[in-house]
SERO-4910 file (N, C-alpha, C, O; in steps of 0.05 Angstrom, whole numbers):
BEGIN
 pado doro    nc1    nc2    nc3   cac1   cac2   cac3    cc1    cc2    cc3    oc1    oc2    oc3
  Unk    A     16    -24      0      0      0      0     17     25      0     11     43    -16
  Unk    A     38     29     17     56     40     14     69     56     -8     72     80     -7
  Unk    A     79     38    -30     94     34    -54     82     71    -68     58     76    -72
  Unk    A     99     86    -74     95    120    -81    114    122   -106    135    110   -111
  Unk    A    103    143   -122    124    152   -144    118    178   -137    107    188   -157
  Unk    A    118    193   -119    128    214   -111    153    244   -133    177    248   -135
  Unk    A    131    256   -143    145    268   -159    171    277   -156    191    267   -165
  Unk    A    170    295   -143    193    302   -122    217    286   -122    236    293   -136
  Unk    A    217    258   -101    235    247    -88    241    225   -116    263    214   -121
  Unk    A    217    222   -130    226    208   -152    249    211   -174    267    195   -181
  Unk    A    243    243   -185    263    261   -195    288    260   -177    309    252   -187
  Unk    A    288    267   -151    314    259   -138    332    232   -148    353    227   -158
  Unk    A    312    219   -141    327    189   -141    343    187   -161    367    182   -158
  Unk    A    331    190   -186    344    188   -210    374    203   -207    394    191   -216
  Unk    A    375    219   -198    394    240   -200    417    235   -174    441    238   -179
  Unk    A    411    229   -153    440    219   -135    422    186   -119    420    186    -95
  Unk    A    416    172   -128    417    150   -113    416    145    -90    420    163    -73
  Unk    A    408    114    -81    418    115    -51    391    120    -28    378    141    -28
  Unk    A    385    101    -13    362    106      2    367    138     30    349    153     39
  Unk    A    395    138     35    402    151     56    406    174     50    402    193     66
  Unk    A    417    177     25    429    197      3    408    218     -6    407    243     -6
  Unk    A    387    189    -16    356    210    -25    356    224     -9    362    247    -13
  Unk    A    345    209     25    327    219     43    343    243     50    328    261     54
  Unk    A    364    249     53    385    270     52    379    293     41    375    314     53
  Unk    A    378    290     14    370    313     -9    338    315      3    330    337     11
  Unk    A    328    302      4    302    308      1    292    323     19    273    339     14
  Unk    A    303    321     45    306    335     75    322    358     67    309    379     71
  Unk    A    350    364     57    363    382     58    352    400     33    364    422     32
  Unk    A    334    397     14    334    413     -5    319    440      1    317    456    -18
  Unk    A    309    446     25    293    471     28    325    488     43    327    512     47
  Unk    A    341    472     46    373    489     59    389    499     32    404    519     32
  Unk    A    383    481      8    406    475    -16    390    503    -33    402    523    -41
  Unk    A    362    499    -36    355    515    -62    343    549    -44    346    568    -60
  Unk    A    334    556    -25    336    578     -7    312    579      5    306    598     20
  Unk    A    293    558     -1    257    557     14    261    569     47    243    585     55
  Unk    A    283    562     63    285    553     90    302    583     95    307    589    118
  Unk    A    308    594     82    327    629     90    306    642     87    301    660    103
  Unk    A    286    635     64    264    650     52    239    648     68    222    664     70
  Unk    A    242    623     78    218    625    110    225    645    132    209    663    138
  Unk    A    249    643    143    264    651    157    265    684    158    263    697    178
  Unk    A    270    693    132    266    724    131    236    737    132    232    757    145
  Unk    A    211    721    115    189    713    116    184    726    146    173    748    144
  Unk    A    188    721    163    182    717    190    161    690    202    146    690    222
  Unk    A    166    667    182    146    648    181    157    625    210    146    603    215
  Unk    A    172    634    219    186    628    255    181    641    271    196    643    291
  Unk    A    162    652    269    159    684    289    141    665    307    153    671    328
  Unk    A    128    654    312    108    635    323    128    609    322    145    600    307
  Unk    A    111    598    356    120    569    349    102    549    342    106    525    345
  Unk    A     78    559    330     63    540    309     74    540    279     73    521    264
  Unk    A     84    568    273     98    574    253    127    550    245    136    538    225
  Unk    A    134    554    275    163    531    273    143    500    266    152    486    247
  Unk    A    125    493    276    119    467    273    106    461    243    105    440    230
  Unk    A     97    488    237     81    485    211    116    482    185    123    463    171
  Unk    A    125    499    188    150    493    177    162    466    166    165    455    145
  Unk    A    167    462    201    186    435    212    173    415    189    185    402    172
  Unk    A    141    417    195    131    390    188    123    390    153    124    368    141
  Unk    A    117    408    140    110    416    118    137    416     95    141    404     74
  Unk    A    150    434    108    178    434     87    206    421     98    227    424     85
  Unk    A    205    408    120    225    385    122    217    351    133    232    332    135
  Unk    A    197    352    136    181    326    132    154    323    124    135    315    138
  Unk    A    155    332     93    134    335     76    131    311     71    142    294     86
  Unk    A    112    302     48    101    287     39    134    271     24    139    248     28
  Unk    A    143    281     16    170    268     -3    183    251     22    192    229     19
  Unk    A    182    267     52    200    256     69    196    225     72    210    205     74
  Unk    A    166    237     72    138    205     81    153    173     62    165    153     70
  Unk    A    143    184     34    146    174      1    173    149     10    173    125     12
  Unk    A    197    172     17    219    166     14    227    135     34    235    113     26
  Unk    A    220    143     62    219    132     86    203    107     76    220     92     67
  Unk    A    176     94     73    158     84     70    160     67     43    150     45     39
  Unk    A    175     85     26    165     67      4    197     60    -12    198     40    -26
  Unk    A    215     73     -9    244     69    -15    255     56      5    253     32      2
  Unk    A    270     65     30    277     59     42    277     24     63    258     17     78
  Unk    A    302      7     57    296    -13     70    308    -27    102    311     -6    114
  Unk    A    312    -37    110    317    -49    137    302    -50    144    280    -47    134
  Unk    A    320    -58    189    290    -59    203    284    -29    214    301    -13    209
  Unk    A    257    -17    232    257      3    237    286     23    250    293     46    243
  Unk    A    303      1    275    324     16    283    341     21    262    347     44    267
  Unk    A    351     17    244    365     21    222    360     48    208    374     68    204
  Unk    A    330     43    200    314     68    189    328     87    206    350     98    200
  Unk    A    314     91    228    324    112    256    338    119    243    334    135    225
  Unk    A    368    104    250    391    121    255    403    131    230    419    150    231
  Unk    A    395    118    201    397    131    178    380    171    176    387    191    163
  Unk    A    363    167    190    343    199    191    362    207    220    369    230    217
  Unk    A    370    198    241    388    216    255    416    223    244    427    245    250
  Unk    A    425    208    232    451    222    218    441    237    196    457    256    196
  Unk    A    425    242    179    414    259    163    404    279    180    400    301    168
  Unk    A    399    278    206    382    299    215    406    323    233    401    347    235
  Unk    A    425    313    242    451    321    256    452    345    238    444    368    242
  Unk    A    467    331    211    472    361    196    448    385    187    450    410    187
  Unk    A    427    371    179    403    389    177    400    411    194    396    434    186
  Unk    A    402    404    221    393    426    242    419    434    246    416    447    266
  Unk    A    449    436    241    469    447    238    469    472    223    474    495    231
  Unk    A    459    460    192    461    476    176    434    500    179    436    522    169
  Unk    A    413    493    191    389    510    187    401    533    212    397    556    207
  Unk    A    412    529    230    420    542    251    445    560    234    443    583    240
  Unk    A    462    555    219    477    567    198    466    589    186    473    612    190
  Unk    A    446    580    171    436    598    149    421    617    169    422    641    164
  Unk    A    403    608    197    392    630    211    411    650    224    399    672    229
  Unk    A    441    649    231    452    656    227    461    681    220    470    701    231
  Unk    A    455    670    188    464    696    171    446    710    159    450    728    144
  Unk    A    424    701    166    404    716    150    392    743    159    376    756    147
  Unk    A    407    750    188    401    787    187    418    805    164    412    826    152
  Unk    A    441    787    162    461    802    137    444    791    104    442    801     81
  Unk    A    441    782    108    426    779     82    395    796     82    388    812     65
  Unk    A    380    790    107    350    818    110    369    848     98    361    863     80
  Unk    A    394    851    112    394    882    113    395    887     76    393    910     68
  Unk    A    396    871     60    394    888     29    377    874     14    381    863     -8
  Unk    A    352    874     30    321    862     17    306    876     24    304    878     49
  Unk    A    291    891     11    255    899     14    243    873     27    240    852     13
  Unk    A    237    873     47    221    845     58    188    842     49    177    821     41
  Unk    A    174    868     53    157    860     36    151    855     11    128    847      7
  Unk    A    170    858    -13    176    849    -31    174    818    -30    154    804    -36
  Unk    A    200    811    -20    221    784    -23    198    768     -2    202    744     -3
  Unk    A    173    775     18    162    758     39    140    745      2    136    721      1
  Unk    A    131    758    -17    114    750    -37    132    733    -52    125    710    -53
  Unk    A    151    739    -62    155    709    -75    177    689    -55    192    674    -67
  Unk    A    178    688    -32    177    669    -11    153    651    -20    152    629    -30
  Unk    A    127    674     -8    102    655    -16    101    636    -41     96    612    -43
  Unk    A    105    650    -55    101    641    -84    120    615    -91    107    599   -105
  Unk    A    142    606    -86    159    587    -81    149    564    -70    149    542    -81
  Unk    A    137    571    -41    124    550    -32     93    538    -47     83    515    -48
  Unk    A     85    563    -56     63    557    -73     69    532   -102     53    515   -111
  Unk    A     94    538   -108    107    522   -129    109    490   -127    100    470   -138
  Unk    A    123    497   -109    129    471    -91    108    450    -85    111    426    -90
  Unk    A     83    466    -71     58    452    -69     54    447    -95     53    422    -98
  Unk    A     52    456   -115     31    446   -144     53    429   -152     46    411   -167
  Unk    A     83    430   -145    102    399   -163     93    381   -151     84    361   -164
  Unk    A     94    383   -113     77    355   -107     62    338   -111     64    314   -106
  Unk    A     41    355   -123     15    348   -124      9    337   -146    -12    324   -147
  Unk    A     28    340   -174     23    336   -204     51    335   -215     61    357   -222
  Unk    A     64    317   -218     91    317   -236     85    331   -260     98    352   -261
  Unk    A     74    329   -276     61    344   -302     63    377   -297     79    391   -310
  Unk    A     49    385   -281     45    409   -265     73    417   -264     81    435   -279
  Unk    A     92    404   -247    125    415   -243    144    415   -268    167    424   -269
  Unk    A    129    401   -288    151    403   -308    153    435   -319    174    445   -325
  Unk    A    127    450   -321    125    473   -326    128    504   -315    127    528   -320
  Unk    A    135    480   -291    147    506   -260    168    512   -267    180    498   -283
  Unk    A    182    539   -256    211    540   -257    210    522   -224    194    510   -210
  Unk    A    244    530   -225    253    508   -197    253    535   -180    253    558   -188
  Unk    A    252    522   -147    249    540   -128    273    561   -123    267    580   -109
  Unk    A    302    559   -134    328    577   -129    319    598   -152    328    621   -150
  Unk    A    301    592   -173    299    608   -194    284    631   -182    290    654   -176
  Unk    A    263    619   -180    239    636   -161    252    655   -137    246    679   -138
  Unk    A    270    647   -113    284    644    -95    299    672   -109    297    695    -99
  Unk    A    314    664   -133    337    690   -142    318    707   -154    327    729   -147
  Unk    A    296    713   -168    279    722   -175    282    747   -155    295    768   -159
  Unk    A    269    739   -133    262    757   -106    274    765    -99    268    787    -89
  Unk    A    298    759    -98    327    770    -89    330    792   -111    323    814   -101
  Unk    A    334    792   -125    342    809   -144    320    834   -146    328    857   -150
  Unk    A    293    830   -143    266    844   -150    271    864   -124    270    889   -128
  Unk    A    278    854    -97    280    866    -67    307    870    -61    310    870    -37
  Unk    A    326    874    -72    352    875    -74    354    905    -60    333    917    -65
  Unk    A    369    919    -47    380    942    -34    412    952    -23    419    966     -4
  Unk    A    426    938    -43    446    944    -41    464    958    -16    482    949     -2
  Unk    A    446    992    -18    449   1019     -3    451   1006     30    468   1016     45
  Unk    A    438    987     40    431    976     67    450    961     72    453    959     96
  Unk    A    469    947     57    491    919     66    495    929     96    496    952    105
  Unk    A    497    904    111    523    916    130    523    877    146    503    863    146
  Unk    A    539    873    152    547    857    162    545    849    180    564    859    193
  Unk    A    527    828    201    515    833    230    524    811    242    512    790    241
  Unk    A    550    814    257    567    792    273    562    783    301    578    772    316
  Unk    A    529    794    306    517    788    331    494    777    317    479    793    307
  Unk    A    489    752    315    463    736    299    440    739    320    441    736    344
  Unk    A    421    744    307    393    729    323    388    713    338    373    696    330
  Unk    A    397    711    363    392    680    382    364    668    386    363    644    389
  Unk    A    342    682    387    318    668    383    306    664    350    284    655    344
  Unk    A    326    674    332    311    665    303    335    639    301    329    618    288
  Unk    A    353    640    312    371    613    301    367    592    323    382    573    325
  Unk    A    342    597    341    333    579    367    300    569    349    289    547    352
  Unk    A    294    582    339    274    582    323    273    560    298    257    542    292
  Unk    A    297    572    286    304    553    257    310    522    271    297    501    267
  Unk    A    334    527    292    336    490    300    305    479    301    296    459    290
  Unk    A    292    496    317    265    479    326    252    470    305    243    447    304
  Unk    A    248    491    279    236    481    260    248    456    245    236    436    237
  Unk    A    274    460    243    294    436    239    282    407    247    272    391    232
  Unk    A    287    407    275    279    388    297    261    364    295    263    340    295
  Unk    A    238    386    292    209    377    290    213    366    260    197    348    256
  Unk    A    223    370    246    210    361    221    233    335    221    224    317    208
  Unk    A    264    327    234    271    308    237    254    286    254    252    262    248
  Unk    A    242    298    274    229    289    292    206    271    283    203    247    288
  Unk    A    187    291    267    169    265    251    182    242    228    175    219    220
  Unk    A    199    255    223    216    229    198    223    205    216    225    183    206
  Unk    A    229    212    243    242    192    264    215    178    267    210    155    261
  Unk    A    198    197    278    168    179    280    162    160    258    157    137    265
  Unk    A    161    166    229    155    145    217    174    131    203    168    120    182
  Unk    A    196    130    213    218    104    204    202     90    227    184     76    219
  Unk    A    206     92    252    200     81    278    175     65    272    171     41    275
  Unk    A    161     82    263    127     67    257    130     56    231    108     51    221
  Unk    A    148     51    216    145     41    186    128     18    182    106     20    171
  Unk    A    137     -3    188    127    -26    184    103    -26    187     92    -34    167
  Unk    A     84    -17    212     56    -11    214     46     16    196     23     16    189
  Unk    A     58     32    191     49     47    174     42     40    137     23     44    122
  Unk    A     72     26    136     73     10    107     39     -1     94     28      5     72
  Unk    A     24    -22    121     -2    -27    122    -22    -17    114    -37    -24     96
  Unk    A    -27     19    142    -42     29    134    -49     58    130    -65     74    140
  Unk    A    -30     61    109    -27     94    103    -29     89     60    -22     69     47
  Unk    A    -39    110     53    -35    107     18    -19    136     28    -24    154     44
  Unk    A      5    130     10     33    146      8     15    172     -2      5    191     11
  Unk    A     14    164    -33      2    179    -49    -23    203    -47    -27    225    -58
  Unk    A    -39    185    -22    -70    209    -13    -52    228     -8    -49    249    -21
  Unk    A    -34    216     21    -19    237     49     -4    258     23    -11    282     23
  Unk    A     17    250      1     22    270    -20     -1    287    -22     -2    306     -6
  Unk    A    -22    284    -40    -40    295    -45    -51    324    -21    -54    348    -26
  Unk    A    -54    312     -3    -67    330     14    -42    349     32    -45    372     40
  Unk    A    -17    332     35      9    361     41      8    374     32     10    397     40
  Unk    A      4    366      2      8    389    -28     -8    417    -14      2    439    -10
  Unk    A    -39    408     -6    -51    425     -3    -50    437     23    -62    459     23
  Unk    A    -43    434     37    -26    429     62    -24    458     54    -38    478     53
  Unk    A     16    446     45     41    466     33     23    486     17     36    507     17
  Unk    A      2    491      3     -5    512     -6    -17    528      6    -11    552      4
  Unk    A    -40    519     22    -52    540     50    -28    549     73    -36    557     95
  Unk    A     -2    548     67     21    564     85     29    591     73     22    609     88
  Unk    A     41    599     50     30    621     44     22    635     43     32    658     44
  Unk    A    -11    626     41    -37    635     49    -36    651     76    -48    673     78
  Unk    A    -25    643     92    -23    649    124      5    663    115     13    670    138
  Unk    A     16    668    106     39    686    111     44    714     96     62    731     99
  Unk    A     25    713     80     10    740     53     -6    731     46     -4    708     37
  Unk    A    -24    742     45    -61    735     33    -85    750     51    -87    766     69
  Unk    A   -102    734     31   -124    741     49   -129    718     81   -142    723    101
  Unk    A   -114    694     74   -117    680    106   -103    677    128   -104    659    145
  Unk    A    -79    711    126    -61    715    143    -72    715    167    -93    727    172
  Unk    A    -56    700    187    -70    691    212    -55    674    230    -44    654    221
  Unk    A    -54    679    250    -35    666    273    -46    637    279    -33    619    290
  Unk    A    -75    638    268    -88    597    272    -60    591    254    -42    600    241
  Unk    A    -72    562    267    -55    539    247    -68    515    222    -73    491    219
  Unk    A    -71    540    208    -91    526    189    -72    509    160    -83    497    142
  Unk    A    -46    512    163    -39    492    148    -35    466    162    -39    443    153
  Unk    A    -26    472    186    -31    448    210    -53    425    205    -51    400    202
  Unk    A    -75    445    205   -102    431    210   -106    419    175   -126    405    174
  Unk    A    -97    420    157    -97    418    137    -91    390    144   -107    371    147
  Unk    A    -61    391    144    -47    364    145    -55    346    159    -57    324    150
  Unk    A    -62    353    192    -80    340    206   -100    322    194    -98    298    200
  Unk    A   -118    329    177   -144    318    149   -134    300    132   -143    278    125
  Unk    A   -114    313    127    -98    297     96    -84    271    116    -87    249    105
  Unk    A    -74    270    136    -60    244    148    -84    229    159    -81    205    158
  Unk    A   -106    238    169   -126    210    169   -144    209    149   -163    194    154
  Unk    A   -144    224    119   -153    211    113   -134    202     87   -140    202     63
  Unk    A   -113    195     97    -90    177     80    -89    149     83    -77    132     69
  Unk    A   -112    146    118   -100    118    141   -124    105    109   -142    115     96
  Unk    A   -112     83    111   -136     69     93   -123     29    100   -111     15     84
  Unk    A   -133     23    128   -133    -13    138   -152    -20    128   -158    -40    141
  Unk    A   -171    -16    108   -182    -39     86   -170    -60     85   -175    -80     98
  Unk    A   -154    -57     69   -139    -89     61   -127   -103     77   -117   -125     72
  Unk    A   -125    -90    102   -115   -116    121   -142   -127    126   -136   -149    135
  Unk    A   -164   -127    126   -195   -144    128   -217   -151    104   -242   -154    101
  Unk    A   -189   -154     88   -207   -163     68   -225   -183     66   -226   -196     87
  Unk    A   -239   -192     51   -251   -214     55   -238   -243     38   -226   -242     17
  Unk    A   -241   -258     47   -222   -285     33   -212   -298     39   -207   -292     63
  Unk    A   -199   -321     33   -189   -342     38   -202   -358     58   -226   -357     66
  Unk    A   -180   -373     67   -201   -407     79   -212   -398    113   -225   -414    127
  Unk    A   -206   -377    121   -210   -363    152   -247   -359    147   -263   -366    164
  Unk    A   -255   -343    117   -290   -338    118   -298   -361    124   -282   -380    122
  Unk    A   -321   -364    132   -342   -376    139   -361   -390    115   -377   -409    118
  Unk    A   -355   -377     90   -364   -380     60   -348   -381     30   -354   -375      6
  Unk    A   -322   -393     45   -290   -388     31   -304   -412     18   -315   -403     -2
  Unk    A   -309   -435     19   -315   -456     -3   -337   -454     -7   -353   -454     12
  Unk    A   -348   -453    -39   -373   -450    -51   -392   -478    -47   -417   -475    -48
  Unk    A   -380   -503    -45   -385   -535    -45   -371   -537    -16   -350   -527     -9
  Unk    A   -389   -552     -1   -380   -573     22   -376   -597     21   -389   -611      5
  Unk    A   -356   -607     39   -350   -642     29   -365   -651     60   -363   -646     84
  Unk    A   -379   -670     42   -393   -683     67   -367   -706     78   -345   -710     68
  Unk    A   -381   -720    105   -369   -742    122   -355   -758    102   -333   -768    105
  Unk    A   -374   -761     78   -356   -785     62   -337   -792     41   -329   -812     30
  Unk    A   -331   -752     38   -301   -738     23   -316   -739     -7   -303   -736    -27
  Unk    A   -339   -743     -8   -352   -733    -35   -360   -700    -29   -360   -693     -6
  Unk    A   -368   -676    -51   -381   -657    -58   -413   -664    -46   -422   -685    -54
  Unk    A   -428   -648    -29   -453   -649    -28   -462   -638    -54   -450   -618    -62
  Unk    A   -482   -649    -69   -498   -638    -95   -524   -628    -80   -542   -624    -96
  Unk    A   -532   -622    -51   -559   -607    -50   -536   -575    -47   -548   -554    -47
  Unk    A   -514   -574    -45   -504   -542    -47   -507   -528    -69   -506   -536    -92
  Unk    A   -511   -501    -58   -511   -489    -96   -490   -487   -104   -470   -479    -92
  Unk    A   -491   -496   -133   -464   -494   -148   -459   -465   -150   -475   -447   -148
  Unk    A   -431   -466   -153   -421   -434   -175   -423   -429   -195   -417   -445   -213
  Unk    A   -431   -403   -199   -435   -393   -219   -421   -396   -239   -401   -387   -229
  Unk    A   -413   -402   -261   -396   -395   -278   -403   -369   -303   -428   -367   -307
  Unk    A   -391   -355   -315   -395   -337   -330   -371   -331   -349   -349   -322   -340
  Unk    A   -376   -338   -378   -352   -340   -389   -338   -361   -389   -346   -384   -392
  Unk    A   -307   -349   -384   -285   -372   -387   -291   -381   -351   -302   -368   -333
  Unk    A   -280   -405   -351   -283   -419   -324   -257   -397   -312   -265   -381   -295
  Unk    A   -236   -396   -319   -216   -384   -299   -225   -352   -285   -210   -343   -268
  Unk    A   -250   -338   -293   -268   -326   -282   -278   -323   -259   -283   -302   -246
  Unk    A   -282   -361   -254   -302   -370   -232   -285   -362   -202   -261   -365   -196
  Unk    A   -306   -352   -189   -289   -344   -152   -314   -365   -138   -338   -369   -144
  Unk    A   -301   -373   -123   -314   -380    -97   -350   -367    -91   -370   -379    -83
  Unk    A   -346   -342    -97   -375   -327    -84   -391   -328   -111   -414   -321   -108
  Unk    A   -383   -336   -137   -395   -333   -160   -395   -310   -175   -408   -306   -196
  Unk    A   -373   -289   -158   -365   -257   -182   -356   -259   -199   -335   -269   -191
  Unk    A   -353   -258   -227   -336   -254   -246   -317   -242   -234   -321   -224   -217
  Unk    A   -296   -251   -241   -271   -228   -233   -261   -217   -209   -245   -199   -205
  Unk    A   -276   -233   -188   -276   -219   -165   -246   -220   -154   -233   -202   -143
  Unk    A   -239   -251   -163   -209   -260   -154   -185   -234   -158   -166   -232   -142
  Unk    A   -187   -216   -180   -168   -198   -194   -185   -170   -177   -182   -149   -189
  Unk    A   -197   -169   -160   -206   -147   -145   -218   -125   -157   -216   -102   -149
  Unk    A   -236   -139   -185   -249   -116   -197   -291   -131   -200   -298   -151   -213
  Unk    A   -305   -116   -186   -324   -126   -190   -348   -119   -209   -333   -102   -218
  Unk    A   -365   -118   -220   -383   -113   -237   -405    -92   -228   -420    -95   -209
  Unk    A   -404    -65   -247   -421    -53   -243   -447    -52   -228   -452    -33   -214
  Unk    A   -462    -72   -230   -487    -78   -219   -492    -95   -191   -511   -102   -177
  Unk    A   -457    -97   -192   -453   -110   -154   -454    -94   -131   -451   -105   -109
***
């Protein structure tokens, strides 16, 4: 159930290999292409719902999920400690870039550069959500230098060798948290593998990641946590334990269509099965086709 082609992490794969490697890139790419400086100046840390909406959205998004769940193999402790050594440098480097990013605020128009912040993440959500969709996107550094250049202020440089201690206390946390759920579901893999569709939980981060934004310029600017509550929706209704209760095999109560009496003959007062068509058709309950898990209109 598990099993994802994840636009995103898929495109990765191709390009550096490697289950630990992916999950690496795929975690570090809001540090590599500038999403995570661009939150950061944003003021999208200013809150610590803000940090969790972050953490969990743009470093253990839906790709994180994909990656973990549906690439990735061993047993769960393994998983672990593959997402803690991936996670060490993550929150190194996010604490880095928070860092430096008052020297980088001082020669930006922020209300400028806070709109295509938005707009990036807005990107991001529609590649998720539609590989087709992303082929026509530019990439997020494009977007990223876009803004930079559009809010650029030269006249302001100056160099600030006393950093922000609660924005680079801020960035780890957002860091953290979003290692933190990757840890959660290596940990939970195996039971999750069961009953999660990779693909919904994609689907609904997408939309997730696009109602953040929304809350950070728009009309649904707002201190709730409504991309939270987003994802919150999109993760149950991703849970899908159907198929562990399916119906079948020799455990039903009505798994053989014929009973063998005391004397190892077929009773003939049972009703026979149906047949329809070719015999290799025939199931047990008398569905056409039922065996291949596709049933007939009028069932």
């Amino acid at each position: 159930m598990s099993s994802s082609r994840h636009p995103v992490a898929y495109r990765l794969e191709r390009q550096v290999g490697g289950n630990t490697k992916l999950l690496a890139t795929v975690m570090g790419l809001p540090l590599i292409d500038g999403i995570f400086p661009a939150m950061v100046l944003a003021g999208a840390l200013d809150t610590w719902t803000g940090i969790v909406q972050v953490g969990l959205l743009v470093f253990g998004g839906s790709a994180t999920v994909a990656v973990i769940l549906a690439e990735m193999d061993g047993t769960p402790r393994e998983q672990a400690t593959s997402v803690l050594a991936v996670g060490v440098g993550l929150v190194a480097v996010a604490a880095l870039e928070a860092a430096f990013a008052p020297t980088i605020q001082s020669v930006l128009n922020l209300a400028v550069f806070e709109r295509f912040a938005a707009l990036v993440i807005a990107a991001i959500a529609a590649k998720t959500a539609s590989a087709r969709v992303g082929e026509y996107l530019p990439s997020s550094g494009v977007i990223i230098g876009l803004g930079m250049l559009a809010s650029l202020q030269p006249s302001g440089f100056r160099v600030v060798t006393n950093p922000d201690t609660t924005q680079v206390v801020h960035a780890v946390a957002a860091a953290g948290s979003g290692v933190a759920f990757a840890l959660t579901v290596a940990v939970l893999s195996p039971r999750l593998r069961e009953v999660v569709d990779v693909d919904r939980f994609r689907f609904g981060s997408a939309v997730a990641l696009g109602v953040l934004p929304l809350t950070i310029v728009g009309p649904l600017e707002s201190d709730a946590p409504l991309a939270l509550a987003v994802l919150a929706v999109a993760a149950l209704l991703a849970l899908d334990p159907g198929d562990q209760f399916e119906v079948g095999g020799s455990d039903h109560p009505d798994a053989d269509a014929q009973t063998v009496t005391d004397g190892g003959e077929y009773d003939d007062d049972q009703p026979s099965v149906e047949t329809v068509g070719d015999e290799s058709e025939t199931t047990a309950y008398g569905y056409p086709g039922e065996d291949d898990g596709e049933r007939r209109p009028w069932l």
